[in-house]
C-alpha positions as CSV (number, residue, x, y, z in Angstrom):
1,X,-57.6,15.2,4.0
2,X,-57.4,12.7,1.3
3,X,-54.1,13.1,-1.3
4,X,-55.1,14.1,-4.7
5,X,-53.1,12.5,-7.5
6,X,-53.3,13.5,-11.1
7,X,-53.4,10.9,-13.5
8,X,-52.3,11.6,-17.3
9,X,-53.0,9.4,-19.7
10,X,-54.6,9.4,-23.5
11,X,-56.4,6.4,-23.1
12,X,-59.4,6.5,-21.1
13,X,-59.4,2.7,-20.0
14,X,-55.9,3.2,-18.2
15,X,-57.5,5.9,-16.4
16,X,-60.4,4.6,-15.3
17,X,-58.6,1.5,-13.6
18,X,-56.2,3.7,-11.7
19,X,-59.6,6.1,-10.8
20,X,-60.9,2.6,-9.6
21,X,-58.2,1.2,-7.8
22,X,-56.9,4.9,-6.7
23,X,-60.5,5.8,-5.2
24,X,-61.0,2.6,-3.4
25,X,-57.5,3.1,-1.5
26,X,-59.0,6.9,-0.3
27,X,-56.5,9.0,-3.1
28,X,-58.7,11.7,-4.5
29,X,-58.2,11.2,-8.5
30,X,-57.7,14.0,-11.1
31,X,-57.4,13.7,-14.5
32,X,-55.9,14.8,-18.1
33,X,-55.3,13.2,-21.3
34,X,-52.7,15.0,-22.4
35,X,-49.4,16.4,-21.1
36,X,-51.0,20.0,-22.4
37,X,-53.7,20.0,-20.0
38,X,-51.9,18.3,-17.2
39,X,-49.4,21.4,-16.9
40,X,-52.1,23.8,-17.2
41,X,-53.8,21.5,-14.1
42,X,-50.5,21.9,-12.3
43,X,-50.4,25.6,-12.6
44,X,-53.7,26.0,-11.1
45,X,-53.5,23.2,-8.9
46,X,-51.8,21.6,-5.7
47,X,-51.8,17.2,-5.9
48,X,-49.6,15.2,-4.1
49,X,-48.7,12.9,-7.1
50,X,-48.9,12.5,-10.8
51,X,-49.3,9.4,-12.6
52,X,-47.8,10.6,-16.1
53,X,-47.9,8.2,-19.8
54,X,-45.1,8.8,-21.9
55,X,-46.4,8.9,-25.3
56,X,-49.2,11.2,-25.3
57,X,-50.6,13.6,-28.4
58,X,-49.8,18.2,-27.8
59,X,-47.0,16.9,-25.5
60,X,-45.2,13.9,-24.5
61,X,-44.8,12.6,-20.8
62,X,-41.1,13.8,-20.6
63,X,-41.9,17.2,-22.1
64,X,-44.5,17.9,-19.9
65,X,-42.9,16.5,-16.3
66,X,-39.6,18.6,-17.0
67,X,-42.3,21.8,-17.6
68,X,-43.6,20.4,-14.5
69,X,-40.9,20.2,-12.0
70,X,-40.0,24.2,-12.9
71,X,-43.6,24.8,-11.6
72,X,-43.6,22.6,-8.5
73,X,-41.8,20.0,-6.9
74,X,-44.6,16.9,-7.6
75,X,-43.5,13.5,-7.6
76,X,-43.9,11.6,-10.7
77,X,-44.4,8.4,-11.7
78,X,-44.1,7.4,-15.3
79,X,-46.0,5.1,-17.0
80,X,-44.2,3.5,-20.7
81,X,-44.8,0.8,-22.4
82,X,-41.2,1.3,-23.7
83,X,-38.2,-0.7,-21.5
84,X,-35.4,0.9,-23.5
85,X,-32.9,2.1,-20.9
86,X,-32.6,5.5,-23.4
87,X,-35.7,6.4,-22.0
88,X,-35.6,5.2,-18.3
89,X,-32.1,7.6,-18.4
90,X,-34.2,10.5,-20.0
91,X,-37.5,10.2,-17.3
92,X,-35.2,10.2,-14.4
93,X,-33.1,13.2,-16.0
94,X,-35.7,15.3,-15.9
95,X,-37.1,14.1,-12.4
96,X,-39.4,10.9,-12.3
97,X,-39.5,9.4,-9.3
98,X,-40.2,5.9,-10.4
99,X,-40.9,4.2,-13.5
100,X,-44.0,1.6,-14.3
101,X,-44.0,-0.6,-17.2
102,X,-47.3,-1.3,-19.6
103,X,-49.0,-3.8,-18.9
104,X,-49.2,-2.9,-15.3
105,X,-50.4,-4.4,-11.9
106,X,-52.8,-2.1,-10.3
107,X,-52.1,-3.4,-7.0
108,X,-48.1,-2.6,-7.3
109,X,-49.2,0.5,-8.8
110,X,-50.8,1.1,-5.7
111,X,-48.2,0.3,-3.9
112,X,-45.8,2.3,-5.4
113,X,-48.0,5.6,-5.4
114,X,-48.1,4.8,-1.5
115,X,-44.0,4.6,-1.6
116,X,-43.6,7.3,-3.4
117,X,-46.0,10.2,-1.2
118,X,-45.0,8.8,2.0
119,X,-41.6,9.3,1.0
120,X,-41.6,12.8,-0.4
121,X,-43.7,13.9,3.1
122,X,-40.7,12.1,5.2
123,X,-38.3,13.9,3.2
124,X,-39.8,17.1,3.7
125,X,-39.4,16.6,7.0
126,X,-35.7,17.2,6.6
127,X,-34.8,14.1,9.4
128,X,-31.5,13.6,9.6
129,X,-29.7,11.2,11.7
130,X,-26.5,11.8,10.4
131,X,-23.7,15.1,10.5
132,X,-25.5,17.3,8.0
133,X,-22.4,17.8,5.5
134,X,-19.8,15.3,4.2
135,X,-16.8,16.4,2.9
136,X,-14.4,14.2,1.2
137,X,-11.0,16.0,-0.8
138,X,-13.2,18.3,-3.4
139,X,-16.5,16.4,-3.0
140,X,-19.2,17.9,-0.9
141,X,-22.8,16.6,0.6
142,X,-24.7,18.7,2.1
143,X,-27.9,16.5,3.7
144,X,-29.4,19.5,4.9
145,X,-29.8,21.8,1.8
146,X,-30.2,18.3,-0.4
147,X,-26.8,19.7,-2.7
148,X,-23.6,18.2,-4.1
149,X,-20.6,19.9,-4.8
150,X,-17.8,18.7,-7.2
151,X,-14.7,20.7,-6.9
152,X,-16.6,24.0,-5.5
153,X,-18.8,23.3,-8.1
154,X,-22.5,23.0,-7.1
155,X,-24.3,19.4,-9.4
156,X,-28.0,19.3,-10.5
157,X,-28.6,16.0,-10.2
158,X,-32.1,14.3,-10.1
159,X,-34.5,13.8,-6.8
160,X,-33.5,9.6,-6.9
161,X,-29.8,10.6,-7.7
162,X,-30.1,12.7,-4.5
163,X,-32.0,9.8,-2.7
164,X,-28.9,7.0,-3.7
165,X,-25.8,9.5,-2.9
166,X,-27.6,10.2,0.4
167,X,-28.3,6.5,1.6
168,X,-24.8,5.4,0.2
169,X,-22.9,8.0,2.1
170,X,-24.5,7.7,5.4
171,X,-23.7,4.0,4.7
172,X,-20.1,4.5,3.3
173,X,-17.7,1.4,3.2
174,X,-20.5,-0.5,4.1
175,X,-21.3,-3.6,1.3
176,X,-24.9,-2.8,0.4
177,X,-26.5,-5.2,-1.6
178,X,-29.1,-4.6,-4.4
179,X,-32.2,-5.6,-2.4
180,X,-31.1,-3.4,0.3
181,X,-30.6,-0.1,-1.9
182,X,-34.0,-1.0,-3.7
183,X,-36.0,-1.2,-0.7
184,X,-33.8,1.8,1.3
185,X,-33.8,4.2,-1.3
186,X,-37.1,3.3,-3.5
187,X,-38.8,1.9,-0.9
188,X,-40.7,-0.8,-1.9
189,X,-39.9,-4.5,-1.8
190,X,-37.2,-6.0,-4.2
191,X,-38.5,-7.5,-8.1
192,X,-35.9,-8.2,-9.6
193,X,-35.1,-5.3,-11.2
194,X,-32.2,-4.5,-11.6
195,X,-32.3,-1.9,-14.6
196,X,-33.5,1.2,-11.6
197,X,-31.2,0.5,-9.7
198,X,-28.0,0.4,-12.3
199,X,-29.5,3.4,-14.3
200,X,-29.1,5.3,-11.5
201,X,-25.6,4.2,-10.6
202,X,-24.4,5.6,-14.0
203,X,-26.0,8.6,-13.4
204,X,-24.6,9.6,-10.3
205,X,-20.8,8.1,-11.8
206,X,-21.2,11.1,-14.2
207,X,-22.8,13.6,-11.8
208,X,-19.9,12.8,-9.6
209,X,-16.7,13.1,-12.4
210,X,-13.7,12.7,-10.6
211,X,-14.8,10.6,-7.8
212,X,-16.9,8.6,-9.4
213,X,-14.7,5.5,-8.5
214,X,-15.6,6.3,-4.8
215,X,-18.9,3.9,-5.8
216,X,-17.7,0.7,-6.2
217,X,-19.3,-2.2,-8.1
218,X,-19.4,-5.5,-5.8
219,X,-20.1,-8.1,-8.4
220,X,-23.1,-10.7,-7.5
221,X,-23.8,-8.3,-4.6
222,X,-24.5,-4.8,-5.0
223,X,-22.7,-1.1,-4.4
224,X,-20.4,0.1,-1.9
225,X,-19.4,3.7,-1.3
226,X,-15.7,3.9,-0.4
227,X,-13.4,6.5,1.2
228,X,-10.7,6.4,2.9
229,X,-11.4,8.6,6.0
């Protein structure tokens, strides 16, 4: 059965390339053209990803993938033709899963939708390779039931926050470089962006509070988690 993707966009030329380009890989395509419509779609409808624009007329990209996400757990990926980091902070608050700039390649666009539904079916999976909780003084990781506790207190962070903590825990006091956490955690193959990757960083310092200095900053190289024990 083919996966259905939903795209959302206001302008019908963006949509008809990704229909294009999303057909011709096999992804059944579904559309809206505003956020409005999409979470009525959503209601009514199972897809295995949304493509979702940011500035749309009834109701913006953000507005409509946080209304979203309390309906179903879809991955999103967000389309802008904004860079600021303002608004990469806000999409991944309220749980996109990656972030495309205007003017986009389809073929990385492809790409990425490919990343992204291959990676949510894995994780659903639940495969763990590792001890399924992580303790260190007040800080808690539970792999298996995908939470984080501060203190005895339990942290909503968002899916990618989830995704970084996980991979750098497993990995703790191990140098990982930005290439490696970019292909790891995101999954596809390194461009030179560096913005993803360090947005996320300062959200999870200030999911984490007090132990946020347990992720280190390895200049010219990347991240490290560090503990003691």
């Amino acid at each position: 059965m083919a996966d259905k993707i939903l795209v959302v966009d206001d302008e019908d030329k963006i949509r008809a390339v990704i229909r294009k380009y999303g057909e011709f890989e096999g992804y059944e395509i579904y559309e809206a053209s505003n956020g409005m419509d999409a979470v009525e779609l959503c209601r009514e409808n199972d897809y295995n990803l949304i493509i979702m624009d940011v500035m749309m007329p009834e109701l913006d990209g953000f507005s409509a993938c946080g209304a979203i996400k309390k309906i179903k757990d879809i991955p999103v990926i967000m389309l802008s033709a904004r860079g600021e980091e303002y608004d990469r902070i806000h999409g991944f608050e309220v749980g996109v899963d990656d972030y495309v700039m205007k003017p986009f390649s389809p073929k990385e666009l492809m790409m990425r939708i490919n990343v992204v539904i291959n990676r949510n079916r894995n994780s659903s999976g639940n495969n763990l390779d590792t001890a399924d909780v992580f303790t260190y003084e007040g800080l808690e990781v539970n792999f298996t039931a995908r939470t984080v506790s501060v203190d005895g207190k339990r942290i909503d962070m968002s899916p990618k926050e989830y995704d970084l903590l996980f991979y750098m825990v497993r990995n703790r006091n191990i140098a990982l470089t930005r290439e490696q956490l970019i292909t790891e955690v995101w999954g596809y193959d390194y461009y030179g962006e560096d913005r993803t990757l360090d947005t996320h960083v300062k959200l999870l310092r200030n999911s984490l509070g007090p132990y946020r200095e347990l992720l280190v900053t390895l200049r010219g190289v990347g991240y490290r988690f560090e503990v003691t024990q």
